[in-house]
PLY file of the C-alpha trace (Angstrom):
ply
format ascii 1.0
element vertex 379
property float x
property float y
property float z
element edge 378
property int vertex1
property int vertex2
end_header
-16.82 60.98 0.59
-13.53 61.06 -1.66
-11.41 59.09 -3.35
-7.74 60.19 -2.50
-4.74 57.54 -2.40
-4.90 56.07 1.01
-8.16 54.93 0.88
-7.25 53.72 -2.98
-4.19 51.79 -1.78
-6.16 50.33 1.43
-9.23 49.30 -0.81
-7.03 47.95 -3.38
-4.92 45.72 -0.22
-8.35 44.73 0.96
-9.44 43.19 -1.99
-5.68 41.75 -3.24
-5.91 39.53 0.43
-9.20 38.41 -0.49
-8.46 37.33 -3.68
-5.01 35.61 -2.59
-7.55 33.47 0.18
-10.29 32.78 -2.38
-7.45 31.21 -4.55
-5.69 29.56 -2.49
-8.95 27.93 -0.65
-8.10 24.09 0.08
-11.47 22.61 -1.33
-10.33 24.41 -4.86
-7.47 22.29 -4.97
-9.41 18.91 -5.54
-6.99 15.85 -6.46
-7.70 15.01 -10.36
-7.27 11.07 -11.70
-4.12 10.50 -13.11
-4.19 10.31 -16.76
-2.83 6.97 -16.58
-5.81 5.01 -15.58
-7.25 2.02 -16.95
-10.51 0.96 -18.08
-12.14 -0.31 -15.41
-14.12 -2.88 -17.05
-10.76 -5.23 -18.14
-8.29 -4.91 -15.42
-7.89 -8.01 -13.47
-4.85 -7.42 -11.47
-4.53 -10.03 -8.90
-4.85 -8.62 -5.39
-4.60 -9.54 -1.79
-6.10 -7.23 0.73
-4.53 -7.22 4.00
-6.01 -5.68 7.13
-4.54 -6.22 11.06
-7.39 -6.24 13.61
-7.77 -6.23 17.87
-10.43 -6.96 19.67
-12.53 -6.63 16.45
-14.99 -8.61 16.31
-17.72 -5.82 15.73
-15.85 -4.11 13.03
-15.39 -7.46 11.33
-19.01 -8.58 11.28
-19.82 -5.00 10.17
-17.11 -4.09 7.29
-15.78 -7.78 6.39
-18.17 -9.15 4.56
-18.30 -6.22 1.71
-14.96 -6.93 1.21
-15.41 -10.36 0.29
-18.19 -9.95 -1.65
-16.55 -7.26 -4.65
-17.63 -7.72 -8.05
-14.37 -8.19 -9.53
-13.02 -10.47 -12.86
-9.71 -11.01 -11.06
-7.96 -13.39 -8.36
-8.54 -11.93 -4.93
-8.30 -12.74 -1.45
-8.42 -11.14 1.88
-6.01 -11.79 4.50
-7.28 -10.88 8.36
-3.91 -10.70 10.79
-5.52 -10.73 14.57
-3.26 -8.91 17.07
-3.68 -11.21 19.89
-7.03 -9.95 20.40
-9.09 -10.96 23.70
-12.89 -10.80 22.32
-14.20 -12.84 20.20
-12.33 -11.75 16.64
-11.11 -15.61 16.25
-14.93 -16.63 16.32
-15.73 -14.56 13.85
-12.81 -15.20 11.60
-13.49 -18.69 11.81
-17.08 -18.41 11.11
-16.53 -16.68 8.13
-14.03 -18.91 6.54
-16.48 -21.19 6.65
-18.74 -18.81 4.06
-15.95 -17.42 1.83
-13.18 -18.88 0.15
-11.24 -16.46 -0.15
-10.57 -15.18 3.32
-7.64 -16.11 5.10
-6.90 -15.29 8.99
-3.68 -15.60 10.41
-2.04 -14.18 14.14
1.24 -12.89 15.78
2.18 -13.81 19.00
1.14 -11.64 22.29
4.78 -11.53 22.86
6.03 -9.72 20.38
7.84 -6.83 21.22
10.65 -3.96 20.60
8.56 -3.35 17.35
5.34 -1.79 15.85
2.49 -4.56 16.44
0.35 -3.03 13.51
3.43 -2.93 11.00
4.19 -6.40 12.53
0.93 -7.62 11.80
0.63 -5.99 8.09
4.36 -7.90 7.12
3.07 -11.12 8.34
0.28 -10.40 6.25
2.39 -10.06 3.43
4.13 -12.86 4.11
1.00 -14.51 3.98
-0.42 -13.13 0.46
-0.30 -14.73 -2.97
-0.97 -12.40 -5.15
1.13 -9.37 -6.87
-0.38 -6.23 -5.98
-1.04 -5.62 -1.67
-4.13 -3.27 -0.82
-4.00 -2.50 2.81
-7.00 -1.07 5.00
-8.43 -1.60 8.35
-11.42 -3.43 10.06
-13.13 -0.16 10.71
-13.05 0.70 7.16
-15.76 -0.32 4.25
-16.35 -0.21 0.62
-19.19 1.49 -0.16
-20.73 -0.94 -2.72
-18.86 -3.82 -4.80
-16.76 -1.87 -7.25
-14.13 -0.69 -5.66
-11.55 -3.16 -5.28
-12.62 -2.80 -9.38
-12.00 1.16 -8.98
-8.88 0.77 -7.27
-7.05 -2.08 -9.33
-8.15 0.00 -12.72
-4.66 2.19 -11.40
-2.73 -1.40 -11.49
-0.86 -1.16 -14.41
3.31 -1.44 -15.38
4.18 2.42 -14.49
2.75 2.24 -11.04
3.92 1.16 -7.39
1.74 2.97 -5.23
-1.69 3.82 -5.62
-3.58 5.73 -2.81
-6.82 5.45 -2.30
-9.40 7.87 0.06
-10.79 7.33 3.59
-13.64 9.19 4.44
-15.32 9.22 7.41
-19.02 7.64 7.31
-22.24 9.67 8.28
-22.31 9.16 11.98
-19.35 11.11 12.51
-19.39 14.82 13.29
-19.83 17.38 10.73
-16.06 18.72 11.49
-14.54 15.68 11.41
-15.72 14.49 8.10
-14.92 18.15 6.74
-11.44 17.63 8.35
-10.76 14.37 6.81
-11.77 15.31 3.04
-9.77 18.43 3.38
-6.46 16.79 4.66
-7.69 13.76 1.99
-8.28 16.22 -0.91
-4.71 18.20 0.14
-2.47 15.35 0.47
-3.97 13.67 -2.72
-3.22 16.85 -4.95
0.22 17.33 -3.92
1.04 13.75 -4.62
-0.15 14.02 -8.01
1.38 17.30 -8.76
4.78 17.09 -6.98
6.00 14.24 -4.51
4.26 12.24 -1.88
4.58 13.54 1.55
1.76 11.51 4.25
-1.42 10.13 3.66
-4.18 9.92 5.97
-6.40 7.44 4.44
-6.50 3.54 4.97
-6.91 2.61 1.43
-3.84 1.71 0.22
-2.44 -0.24 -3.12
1.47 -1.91 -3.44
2.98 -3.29 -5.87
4.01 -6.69 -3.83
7.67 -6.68 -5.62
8.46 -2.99 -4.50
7.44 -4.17 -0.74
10.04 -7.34 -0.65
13.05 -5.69 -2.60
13.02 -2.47 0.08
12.07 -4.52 3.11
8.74 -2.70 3.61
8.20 -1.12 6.80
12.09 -1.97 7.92
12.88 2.36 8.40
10.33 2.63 10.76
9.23 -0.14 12.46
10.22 0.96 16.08
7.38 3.79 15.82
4.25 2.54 17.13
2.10 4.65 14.36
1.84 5.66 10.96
2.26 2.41 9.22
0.86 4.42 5.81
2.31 7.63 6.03
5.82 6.16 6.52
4.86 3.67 3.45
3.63 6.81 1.31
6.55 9.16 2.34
9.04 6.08 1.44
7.66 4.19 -1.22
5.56 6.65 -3.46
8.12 7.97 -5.81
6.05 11.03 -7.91
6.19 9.28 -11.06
5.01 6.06 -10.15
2.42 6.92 -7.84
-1.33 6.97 -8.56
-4.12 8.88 -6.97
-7.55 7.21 -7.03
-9.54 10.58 -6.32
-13.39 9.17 -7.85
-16.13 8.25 -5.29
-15.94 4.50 -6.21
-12.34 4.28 -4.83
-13.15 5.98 -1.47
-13.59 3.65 1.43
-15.66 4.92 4.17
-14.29 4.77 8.21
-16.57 4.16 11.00
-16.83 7.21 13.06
-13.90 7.15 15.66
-14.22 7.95 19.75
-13.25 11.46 20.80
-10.34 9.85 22.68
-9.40 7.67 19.09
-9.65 11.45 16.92
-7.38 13.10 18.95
-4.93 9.89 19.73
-4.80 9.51 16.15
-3.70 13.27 15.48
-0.92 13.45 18.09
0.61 10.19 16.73
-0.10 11.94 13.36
1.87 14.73 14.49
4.96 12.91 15.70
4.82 10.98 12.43
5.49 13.44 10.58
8.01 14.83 12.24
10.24 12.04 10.48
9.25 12.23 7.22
10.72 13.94 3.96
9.20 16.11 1.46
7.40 17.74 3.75
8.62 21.38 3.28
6.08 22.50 -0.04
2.64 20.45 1.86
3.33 22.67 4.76
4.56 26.36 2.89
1.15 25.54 1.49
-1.05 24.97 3.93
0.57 27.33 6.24
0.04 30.32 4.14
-3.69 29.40 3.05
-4.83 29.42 7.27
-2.26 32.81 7.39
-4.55 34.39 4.61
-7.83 33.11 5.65
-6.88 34.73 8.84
-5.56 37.95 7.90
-8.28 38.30 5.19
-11.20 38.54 8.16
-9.13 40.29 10.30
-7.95 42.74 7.78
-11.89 43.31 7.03
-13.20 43.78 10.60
-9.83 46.07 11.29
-10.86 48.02 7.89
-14.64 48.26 8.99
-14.02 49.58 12.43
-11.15 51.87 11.75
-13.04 53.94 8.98
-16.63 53.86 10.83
-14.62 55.69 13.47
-12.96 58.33 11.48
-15.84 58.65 8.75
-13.94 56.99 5.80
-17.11 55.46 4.98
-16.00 54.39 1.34
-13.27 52.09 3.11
-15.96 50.81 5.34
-18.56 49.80 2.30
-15.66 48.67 0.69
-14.64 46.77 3.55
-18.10 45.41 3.96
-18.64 44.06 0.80
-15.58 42.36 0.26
-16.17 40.22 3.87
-19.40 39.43 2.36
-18.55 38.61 -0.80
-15.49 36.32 0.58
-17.25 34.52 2.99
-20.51 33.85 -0.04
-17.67 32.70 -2.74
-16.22 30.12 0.50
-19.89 28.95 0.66
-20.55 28.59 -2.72
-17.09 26.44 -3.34
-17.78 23.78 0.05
-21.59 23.57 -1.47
-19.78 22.19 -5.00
-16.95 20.33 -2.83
-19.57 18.35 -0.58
-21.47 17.68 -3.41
-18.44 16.05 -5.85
-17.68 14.33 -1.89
-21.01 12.77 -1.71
-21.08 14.43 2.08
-24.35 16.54 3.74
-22.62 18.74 5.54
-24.15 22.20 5.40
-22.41 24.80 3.52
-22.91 27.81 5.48
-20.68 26.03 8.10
-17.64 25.26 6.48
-15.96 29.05 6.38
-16.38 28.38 10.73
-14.90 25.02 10.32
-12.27 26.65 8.44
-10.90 29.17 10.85
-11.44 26.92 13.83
-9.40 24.21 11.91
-5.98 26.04 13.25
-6.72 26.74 16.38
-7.93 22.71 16.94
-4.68 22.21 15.44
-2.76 24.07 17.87
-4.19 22.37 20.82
-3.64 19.24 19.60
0.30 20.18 19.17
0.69 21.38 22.70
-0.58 18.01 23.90
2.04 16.31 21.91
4.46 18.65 22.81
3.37 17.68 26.69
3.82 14.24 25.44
6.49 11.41 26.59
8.78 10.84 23.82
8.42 7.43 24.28
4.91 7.33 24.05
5.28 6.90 19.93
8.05 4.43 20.18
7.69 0.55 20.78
9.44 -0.29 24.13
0 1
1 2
2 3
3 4
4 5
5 6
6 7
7 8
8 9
9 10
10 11
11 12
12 13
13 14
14 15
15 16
16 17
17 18
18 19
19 20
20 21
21 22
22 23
23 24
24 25
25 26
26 27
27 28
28 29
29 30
30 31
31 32
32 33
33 34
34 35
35 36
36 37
37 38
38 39
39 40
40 41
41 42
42 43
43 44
44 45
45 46
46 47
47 48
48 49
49 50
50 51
51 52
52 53
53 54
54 55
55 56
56 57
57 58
58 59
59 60
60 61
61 62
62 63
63 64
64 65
65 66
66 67
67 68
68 69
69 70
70 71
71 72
72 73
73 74
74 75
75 76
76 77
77 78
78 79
79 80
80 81
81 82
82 83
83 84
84 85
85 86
86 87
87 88
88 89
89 90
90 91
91 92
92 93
93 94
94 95
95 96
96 97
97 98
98 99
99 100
100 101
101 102
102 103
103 104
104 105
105 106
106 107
107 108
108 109
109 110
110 111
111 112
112 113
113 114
114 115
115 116
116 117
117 118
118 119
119 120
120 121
121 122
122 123
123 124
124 125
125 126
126 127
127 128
128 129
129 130
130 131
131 132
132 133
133 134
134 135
135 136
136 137
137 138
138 139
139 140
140 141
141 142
142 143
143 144
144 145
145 146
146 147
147 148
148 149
149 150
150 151
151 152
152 153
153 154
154 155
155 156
156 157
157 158
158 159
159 160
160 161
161 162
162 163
163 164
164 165
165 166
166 167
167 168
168 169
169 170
170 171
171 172
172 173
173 174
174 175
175 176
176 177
177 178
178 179
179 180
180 181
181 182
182 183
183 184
184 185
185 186
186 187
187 188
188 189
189 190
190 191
191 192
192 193
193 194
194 195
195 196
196 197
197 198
198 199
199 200
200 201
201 202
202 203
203 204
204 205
205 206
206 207
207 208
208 209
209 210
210 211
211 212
212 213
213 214
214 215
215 216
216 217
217 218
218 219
219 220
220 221
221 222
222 223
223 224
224 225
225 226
226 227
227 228
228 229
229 230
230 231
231 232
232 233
233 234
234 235
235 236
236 237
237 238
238 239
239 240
240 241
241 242
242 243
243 244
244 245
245 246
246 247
247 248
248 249
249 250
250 251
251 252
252 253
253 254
254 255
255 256
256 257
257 258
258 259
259 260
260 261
261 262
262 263
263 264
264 265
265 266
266 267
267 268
268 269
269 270
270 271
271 272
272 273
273 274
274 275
275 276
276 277
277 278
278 279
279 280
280 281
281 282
282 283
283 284
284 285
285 286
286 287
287 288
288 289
289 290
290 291
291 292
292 293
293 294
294 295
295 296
296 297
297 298
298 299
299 300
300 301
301 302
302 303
303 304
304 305
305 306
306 307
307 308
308 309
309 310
310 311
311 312
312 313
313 314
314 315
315 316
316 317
317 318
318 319
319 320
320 321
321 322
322 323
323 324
324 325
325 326
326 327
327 328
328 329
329 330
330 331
331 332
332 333
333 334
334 335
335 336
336 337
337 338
338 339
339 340
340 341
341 342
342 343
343 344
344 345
345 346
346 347
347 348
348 349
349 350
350 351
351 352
352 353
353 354
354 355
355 356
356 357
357 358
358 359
359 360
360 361
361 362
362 363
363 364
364 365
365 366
366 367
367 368
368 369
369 370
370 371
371 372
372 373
373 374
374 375
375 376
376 377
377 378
């Protein structure tokens, strides 16, 4: 075996790609507080939480009660729109009024239409609220214990609009799913710290109630059906007055969604952000982190099975060691990222999850692509 230049300069390629991938791997690129944050223990912004609901009524007697019962020093209330539901969500609303004061239920009318029913719902909700600062979620969604409308307001403060907060699926969703969502969560969340706000996946979602009235809230995009929080995020979170609430205690957790819900939600996903802006960095980014996660393995396997064939067995150790190496340092890095997430999901399957991630992705784009335009647009 010798060392001559080609099998220098392929060595030396082999291990450059590898390095570029390990650098550039998604879960390094964890979403930091901002600096700005306040103490936890004095803020007492006053808040209204405002959540739209149909045919509920599960979700409600599951997730509504946590959110009336935070531990928190300030004025709250939350404000329950029903979307003409046909179960028994109005029960349950009015059941609970009856046990906290501080829950308010209001409707809008079956006939509304030519407009977004869920953006509908969410302004009458605002019309609705007292207090200064909006935090907008979902039924499906729940705090994990009693701090976090504390964790969230601690962002309130007189240089901030927006905060966003995370979503993360609960425990009884699948391993890839929950992977997905802290990945998109964790990508989204750095780049709006770092450089401008382009969509945001989560349901967890702080305004500053003045910034909503003055620019006529969701008034861009309310013939779209979806994306009520992207299109709020995109318009709304200028970089400099935008805070990320990254910790554990801010994170609400989602109850696991259908099969036909996941992938419903990711073509309207797609076709949301279609029309929004600041999108061209987020996607450089992610583009060329799946390109070199790609080319690294195939680069590797190529390598290995080129020089086993002509006997350049130095390229093939090489070769060898660096796929092993790569894919020990990815499992190493989701072990630390599940950890700081709180999640369970094992290690050793996150590098799969990984390179499967694109190729979900691209089936999910040619069924929008094989989509009705006016599928995503309120008719």
């Amino acid at each position: 075996m010798t060392f001559d230049t080609l099998t220098i300069a392929i060595v030396c390629a082999l291990f450059v790609i590898s390095g570029l991938s390990t650098v550039l791997n998604p879960l390094l690129r964890r979403p930091k507080e901002n600096e700005t944050r306040e103490s936890v223990a004095t803020t007492d912004a006053s808040i209204s939480i405002i959540l739209a609901v149909h045919d509920g009524e599960e979700e409600l007697e599951r997730n509504l009660p946590l959110m009336l019962s935070q531990d928190y020093n300030g004025k709250y209330e939350v404000i329950v729109v029903d979307e003409s539901s046909t179960d028994d969500t109005a029960e349950v609303l009015k059941r609970m009024k009856n046990k906290y004061d501080n829950l308010y239920a209001t409707f809008i009318p079956e006939s509304s239409h030519y407009i977004s029913r869920r953006k509908l719902a969410l302004t009458v909700g605002v019309k609705a609220a007292k207090y200064d600062w909006l935090l907008f979620t979902d039924a499906d969604c729940r705090p994990a214990d009693n701090q976090w409308l504390k964790a969230m307001a601690s962002h309130c403060n007189d240089s901030t609009d927006l905060v966003l907060g995370g979503t993360l699926y609960d425990h009884t969703a699948t391993s890839y799913e929950r992977f997905e969502r802290i990945v998109t969560w964790w990508s989204q969340a750095y780049e709006a710290s770092r450089r401008t706000v382009y969509s945001y996946c989560g349901h967890n979602m702080l305004f500053r109630r003045s910034l909503f009235d003055e620019s006529n809230g969701f008034l861009s995009s309310l013939q779209y059906l979806r994306g009520e929080y992207d299109f709020l995020a995109n318009e709304y979170g200028r970089n400099n007055r935008t805070a990320v609430a990254a910790d554990l205690e801010s994170t609400l957790l989602q109850d696991a969604p259908t099969r036909k819900r996941w992938v419903n939600d990711h073509i309207y996903s797609i076709e949301t952000c279609k029309h929004l802006d600041n999108g061209l960095a987020y996607r450089l980014v992610s583009r060329t982190q799946t390109f070199l996660l790609h080319l690294n393995l195939l680069a590797d396997i190529a390598a290995i099975a080129l020089s086993a064939a002509t006997g350049l067995y130095i390229i093939t150790i090489a070769a060898a060691i660096l796929l092993l190496a790569h894919f020990a340092i990815r499992i190493f890095v989701a072990h630390k990222a599940m950890k700081g997430a709180n999640e369970t999901i094992g290690a050793w399957k996150i590098p799969f999850m990984e390179l499967f991630m694109m190729w979900r992705n691209l089936r999910l784009k040619i069924k929008h692509f094989t989509c009705d335009k006016y599928d995503f647009i309120r008719r």
